[in-house]
ChimeraX commands (.cxc) that place a marker at each C-alpha (Angstrom):
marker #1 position -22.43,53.54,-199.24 radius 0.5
marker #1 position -21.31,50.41,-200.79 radius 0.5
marker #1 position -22.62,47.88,-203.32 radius 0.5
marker #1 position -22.57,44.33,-203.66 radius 0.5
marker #1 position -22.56,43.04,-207.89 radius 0.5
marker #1 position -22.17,39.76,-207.51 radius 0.5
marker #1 position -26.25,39.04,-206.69 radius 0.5
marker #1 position -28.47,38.37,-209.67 radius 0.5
marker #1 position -31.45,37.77,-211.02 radius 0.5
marker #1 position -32.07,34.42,-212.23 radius 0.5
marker #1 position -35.87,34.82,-213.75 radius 0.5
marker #1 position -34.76,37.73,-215.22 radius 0.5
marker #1 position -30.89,37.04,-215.89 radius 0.5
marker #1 position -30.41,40.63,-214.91 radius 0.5
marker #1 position -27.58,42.05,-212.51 radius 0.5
marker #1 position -28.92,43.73,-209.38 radius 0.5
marker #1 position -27.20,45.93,-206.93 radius 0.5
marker #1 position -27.99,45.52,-203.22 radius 0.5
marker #1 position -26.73,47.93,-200.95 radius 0.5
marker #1 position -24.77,46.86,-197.99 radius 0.5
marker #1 position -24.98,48.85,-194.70 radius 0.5
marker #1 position -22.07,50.73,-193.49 radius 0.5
marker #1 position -20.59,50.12,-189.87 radius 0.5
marker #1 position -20.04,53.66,-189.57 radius 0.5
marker #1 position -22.29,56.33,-187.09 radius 0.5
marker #1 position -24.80,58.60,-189.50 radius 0.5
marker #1 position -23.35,62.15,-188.05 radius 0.5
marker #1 position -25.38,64.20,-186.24 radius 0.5
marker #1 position -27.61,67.15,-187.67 radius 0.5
marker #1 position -27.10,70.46,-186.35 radius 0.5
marker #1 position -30.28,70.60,-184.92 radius 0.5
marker #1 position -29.76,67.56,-182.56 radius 0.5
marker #1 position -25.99,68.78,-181.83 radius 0.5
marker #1 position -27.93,71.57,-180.58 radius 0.5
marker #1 position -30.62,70.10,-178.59 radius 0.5
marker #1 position -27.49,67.71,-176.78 radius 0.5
marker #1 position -25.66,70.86,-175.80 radius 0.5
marker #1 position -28.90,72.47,-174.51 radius 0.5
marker #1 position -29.98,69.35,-172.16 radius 0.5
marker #1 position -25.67,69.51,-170.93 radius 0.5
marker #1 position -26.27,73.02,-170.09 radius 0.5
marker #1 position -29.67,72.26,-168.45 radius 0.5
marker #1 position -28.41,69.79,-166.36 radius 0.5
marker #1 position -25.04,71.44,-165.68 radius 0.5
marker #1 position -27.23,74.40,-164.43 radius 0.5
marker #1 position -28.78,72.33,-161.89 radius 0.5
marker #1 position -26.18,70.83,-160.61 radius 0.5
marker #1 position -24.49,74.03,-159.62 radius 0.5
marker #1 position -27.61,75.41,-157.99 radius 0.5
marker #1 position -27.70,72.45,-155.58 radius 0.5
marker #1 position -24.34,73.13,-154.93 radius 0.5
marker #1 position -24.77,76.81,-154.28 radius 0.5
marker #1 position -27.92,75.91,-152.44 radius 0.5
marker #1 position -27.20,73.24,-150.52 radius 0.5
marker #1 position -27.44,74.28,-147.00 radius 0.5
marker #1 position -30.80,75.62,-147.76 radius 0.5
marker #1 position -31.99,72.98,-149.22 radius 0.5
marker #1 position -31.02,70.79,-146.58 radius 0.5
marker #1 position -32.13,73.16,-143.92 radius 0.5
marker #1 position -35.69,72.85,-145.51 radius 0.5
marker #1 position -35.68,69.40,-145.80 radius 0.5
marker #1 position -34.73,69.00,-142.05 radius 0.5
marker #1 position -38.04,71.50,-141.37 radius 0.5
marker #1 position -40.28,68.65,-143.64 radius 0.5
marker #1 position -38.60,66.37,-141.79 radius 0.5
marker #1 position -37.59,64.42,-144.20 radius 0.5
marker #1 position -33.71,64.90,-143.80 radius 0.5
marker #1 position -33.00,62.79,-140.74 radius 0.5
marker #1 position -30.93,64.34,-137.94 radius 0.5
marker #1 position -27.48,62.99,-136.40 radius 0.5
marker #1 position -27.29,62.31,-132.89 radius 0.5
marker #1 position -24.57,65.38,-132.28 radius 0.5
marker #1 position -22.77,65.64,-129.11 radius 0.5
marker #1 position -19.33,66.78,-127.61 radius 0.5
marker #1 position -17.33,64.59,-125.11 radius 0.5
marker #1 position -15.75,65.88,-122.50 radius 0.5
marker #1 position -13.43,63.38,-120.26 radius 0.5
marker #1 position -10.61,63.19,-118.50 radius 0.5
marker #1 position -8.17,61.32,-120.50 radius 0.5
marker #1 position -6.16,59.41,-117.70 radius 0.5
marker #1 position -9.11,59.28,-114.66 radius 0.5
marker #1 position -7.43,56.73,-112.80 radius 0.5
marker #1 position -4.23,58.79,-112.28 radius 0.5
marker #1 position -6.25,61.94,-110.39 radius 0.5
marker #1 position -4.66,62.98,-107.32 radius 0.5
marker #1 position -6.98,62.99,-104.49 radius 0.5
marker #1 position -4.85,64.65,-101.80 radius 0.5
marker #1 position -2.93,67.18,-101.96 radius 0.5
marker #1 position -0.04,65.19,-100.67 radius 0.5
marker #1 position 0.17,63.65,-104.19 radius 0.5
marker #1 position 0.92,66.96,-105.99 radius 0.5
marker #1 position 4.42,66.98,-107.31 radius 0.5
marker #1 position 7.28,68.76,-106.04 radius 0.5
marker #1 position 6.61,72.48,-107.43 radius 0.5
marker #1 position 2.75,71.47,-105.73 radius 0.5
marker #1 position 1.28,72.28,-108.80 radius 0.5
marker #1 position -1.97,70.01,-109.85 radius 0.5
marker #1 position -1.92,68.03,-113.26 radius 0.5
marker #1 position -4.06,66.89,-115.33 radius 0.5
marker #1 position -5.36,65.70,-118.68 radius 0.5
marker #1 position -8.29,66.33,-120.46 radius 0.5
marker #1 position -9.89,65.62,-124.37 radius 0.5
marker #1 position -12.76,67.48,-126.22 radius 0.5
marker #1 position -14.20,65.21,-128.93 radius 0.5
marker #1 position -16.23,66.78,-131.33 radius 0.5
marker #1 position -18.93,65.01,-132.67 radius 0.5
marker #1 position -21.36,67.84,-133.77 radius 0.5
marker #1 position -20.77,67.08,-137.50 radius 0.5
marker #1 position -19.45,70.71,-137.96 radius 0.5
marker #1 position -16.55,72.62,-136.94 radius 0.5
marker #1 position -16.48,73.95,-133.58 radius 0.5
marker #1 position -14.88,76.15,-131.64 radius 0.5
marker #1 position -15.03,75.12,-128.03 radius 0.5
marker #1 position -14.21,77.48,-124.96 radius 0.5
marker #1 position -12.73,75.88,-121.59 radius 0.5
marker #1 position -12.34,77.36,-118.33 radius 0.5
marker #1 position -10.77,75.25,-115.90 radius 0.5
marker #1 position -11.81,76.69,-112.06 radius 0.5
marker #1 position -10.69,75.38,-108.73 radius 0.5
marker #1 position -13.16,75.53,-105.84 radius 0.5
marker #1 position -12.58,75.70,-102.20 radius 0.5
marker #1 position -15.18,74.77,-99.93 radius 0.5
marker #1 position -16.16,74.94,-96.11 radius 0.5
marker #1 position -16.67,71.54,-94.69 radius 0.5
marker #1 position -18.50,73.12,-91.72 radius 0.5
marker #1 position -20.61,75.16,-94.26 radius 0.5
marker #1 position -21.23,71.75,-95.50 radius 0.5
marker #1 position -22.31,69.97,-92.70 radius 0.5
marker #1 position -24.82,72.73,-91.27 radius 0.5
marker #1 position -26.69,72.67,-94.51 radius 0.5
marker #1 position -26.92,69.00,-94.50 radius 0.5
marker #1 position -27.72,69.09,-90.87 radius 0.5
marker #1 position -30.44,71.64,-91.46 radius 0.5
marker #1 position -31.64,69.90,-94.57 radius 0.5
marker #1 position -31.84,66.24,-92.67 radius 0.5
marker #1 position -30.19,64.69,-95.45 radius 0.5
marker #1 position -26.74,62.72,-95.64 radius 0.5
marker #1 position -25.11,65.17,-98.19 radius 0.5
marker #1 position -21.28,65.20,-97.19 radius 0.5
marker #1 position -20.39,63.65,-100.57 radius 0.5
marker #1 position -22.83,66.34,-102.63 radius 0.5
marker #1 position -20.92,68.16,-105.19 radius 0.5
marker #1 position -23.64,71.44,-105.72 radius 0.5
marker #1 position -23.77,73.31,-102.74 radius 0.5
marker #1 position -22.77,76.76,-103.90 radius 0.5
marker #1 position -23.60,78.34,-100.21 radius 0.5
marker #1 position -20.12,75.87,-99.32 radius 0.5
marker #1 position -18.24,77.36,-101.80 radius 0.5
marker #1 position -15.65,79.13,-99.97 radius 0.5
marker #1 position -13.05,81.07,-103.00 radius 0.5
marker #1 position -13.18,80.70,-106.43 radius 0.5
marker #1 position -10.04,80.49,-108.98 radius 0.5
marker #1 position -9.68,80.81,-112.21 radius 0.5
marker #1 position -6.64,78.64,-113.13 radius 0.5
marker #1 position -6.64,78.64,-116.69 radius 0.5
marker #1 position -8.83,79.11,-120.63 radius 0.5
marker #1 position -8.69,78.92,-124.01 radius 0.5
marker #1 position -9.86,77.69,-126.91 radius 0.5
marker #1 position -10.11,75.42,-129.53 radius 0.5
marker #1 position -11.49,74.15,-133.04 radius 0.5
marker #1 position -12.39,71.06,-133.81 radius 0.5
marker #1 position -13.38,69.36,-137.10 radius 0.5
marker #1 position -16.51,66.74,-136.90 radius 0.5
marker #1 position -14.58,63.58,-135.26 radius 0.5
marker #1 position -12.09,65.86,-134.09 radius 0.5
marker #1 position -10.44,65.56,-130.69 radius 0.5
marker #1 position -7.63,67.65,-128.48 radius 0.5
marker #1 position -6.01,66.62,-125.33 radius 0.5
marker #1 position -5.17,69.33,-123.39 radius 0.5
marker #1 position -2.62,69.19,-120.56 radius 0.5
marker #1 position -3.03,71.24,-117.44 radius 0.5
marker #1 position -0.25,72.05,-114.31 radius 0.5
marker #1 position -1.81,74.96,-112.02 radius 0.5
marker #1 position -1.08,76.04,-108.84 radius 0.5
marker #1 position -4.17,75.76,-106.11 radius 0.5
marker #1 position -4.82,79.09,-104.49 radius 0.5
marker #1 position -5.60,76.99,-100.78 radius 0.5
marker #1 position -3.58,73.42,-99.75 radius 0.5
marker #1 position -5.74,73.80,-96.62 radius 0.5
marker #1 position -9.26,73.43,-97.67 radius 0.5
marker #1 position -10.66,70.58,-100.02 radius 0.5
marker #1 position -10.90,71.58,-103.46 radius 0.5
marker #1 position -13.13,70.44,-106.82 radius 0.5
marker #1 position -11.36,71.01,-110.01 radius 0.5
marker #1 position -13.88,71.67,-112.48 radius 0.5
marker #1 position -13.51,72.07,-116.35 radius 0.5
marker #1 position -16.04,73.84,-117.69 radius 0.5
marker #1 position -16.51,74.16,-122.06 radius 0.5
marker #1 position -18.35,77.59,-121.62 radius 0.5
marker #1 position -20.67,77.31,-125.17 radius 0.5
marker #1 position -21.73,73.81,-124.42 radius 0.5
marker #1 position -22.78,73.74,-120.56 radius 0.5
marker #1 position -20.81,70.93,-119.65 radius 0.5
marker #1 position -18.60,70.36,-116.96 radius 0.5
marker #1 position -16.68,67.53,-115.18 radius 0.5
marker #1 position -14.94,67.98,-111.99 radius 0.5
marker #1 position -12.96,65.38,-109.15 radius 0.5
marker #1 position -12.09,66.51,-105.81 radius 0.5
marker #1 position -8.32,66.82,-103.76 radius 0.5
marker #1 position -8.67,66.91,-100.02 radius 0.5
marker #1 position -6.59,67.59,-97.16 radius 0.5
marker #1 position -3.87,65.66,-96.60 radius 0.5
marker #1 position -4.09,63.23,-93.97 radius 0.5
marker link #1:1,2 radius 0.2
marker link #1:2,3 radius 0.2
marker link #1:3,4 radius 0.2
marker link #1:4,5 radius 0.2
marker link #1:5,6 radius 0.2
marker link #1:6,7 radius 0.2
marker link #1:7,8 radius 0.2
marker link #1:8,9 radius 0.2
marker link #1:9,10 radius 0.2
marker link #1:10,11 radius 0.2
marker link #1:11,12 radius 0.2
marker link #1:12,13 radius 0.2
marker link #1:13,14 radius 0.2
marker link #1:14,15 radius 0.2
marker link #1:15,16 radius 0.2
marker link #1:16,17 radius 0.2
marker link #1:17,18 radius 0.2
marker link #1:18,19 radius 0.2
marker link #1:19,20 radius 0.2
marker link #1:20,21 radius 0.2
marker link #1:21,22 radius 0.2
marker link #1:22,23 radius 0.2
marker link #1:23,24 radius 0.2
marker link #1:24,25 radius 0.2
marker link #1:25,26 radius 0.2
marker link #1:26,27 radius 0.2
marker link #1:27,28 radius 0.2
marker link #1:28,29 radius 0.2
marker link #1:29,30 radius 0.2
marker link #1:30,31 radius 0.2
marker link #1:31,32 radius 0.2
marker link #1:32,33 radius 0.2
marker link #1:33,34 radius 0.2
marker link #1:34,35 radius 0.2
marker link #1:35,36 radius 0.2
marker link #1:36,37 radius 0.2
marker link #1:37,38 radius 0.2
marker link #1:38,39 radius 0.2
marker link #1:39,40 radius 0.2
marker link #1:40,41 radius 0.2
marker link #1:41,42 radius 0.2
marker link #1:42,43 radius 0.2
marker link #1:43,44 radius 0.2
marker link #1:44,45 radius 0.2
marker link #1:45,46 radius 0.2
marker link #1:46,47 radius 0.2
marker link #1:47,48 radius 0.2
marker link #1:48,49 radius 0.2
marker link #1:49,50 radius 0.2
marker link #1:50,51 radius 0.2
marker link #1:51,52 radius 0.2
marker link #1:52,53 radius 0.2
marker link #1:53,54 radius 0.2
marker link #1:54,55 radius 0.2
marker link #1:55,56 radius 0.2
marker link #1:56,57 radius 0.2
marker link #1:57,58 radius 0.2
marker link #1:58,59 radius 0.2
marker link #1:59,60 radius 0.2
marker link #1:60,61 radius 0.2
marker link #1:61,62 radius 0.2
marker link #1:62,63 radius 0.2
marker link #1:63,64 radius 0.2
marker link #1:64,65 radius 0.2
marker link #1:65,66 radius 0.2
marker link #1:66,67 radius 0.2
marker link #1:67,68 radius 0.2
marker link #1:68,69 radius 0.2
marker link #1:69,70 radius 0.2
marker link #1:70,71 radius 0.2
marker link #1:71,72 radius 0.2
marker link #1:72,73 radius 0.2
marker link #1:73,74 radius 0.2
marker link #1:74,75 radius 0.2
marker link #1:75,76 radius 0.2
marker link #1:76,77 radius 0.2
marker link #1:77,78 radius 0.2
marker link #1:78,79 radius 0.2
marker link #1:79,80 radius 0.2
marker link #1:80,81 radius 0.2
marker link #1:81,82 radius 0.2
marker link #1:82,83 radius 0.2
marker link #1:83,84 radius 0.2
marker link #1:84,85 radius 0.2
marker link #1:85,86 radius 0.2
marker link #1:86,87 radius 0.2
marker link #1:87,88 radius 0.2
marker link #1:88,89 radius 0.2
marker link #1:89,90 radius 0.2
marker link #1:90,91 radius 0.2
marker link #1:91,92 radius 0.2
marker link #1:92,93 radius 0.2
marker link #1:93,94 radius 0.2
marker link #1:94,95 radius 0.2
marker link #1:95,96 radius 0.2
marker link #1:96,97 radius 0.2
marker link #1:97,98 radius 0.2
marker link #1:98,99 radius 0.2
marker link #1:99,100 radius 0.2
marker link #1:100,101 radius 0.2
marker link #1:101,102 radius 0.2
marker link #1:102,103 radius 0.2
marker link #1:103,104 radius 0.2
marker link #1:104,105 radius 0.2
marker link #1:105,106 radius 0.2
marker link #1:106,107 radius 0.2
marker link #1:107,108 radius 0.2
marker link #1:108,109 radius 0.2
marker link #1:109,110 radius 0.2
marker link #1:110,111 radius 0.2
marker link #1:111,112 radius 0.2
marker link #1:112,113 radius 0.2
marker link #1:113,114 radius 0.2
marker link #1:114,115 radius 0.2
marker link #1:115,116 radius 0.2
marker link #1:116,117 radius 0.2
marker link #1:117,118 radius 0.2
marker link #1:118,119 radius 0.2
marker link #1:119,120 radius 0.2
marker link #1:120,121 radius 0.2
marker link #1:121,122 radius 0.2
marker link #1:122,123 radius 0.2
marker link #1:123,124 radius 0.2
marker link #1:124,125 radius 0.2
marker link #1:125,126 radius 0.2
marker link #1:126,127 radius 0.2
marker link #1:127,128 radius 0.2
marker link #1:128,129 radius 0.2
marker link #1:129,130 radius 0.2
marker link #1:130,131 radius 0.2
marker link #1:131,132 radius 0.2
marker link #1:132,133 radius 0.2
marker link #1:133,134 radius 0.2
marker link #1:134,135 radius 0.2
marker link #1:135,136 radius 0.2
marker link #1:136,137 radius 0.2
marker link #1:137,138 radius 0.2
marker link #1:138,139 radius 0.2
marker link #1:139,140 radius 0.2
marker link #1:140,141 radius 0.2
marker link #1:141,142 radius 0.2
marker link #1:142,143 radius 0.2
marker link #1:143,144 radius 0.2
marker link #1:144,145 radius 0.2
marker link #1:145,146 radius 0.2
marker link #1:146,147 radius 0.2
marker link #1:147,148 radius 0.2
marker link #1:148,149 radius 0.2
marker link #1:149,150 radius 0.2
marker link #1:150,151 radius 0.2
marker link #1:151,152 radius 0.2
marker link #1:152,153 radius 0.2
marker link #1:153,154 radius 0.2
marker link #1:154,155 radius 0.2
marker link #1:155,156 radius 0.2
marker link #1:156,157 radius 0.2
marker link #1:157,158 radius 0.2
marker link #1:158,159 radius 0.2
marker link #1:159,160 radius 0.2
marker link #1:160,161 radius 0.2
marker link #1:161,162 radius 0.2
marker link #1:162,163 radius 0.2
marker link #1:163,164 radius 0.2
marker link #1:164,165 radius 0.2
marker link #1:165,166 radius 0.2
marker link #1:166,167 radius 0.2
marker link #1:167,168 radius 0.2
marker link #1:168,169 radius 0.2
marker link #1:169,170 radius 0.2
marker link #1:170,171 radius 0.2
marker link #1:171,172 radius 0.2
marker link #1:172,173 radius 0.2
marker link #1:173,174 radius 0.2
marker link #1:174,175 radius 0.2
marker link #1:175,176 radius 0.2
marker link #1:176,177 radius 0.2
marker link #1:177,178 radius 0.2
marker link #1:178,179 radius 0.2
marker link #1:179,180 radius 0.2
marker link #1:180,181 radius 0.2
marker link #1:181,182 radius 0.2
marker link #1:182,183 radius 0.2
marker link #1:183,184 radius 0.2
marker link #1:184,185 radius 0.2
marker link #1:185,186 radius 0.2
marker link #1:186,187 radius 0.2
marker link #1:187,188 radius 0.2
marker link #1:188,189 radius 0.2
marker link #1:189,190 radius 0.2
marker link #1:190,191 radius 0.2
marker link #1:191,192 radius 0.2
marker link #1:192,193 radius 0.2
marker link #1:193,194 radius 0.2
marker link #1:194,195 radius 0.2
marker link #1:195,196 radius 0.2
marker link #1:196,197 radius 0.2
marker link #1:197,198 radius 0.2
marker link #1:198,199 radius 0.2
marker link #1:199,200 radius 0.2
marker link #1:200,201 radius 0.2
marker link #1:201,202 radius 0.2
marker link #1:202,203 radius 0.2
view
């Protein structure tokens, strides 16, 4: 600490020493060095176990209700619609059917998604006697599993997705039947969605 002798005393003519305050920081005592380092570690602490925790803790919140839920979905779409073929004249050379397709994940977690892409023949006549019988205009109707004639299993596999993830898949097959009409379906097996378009008989 340092002194300043310059002030006096005039009613007294006697020298007095002021003290001047320092700029520097007092140090700390041990005991609040101590204290510091236990409120670090208390903290520290918790911060982990939220970490560790997390997925419970969210889990529980969700149950309160007081974690709000994202929509989740997965998209499933063919990624060039307007090029379909519709006949079976407009199959390439090697008359093998092609396609694209894209998953899009959107589940906010990774997913593994299962495909099975099927090809479905079906019996026009089949067809029409059930819509005859059922008195209903149904030539167009897409879920009549009594008119499915063969079922083929062109092609599966799999794949995982990240959250906002998306594959294109590309698909040539052969078609078991060039004499029946046919729906192309692709199926994701987990999720229990499907999309499908149709190739008929050439004209």
């Amino acid at each position: 600490m340092e002194f300043n002798e310059n002030l006096t005393n005039e009613g007294a003519g006697e020298t007095t020493i002021a003290p001047i305050q320092s700029s520097q920081p007092l140090p700390l005592s041990p005991l609040r060095k101590l204290l510091i380092i236990e409120y670090a570690l208390i903290i520290a602490l918790c911060l982990l176990n939220i970490y560790l925790y997390r997925f419970l803790i969210i889990n529980q919140l969700k149950e309160w209700k007081i974690w709000k839920l994202p929509e989740t979905l997965t998209e499933l779409y063919f990624t060039e619609h307007l090029s379909l073929p519709s006949t079976f004249d407009e199959l390439g050379v090697d008359q093998k059917v092609r396609f694209k397709f894209t998953v899009h994940n959107l589940e906010y977690k990774v997913m593994e998604y299962k495909y099975e892409v099927w090809a479905y023949t079906v019996d026009e006549n089949t067809i029409k006697e059930i819509t005859e019988s059922s008195g209903q205009n149904n030539e167009n109707n897409n879920t009549i599993p009594e008119a499915i004639d063969k079922e083929t299993l062109l092609e599966q596999g799999q794949v995982q997705l990240i959250h906002g993830g998306y594959k294109t898949i590309q698909i040539a097959a052969s078609l078991p039947n060039q004499q029946k009409r046919t729906r192309i379906a692709i199926r994701l097996k987990d999720q229990n969605q499907e999309i499908h378009f149709w190739i008929d008989k050439s004209n």
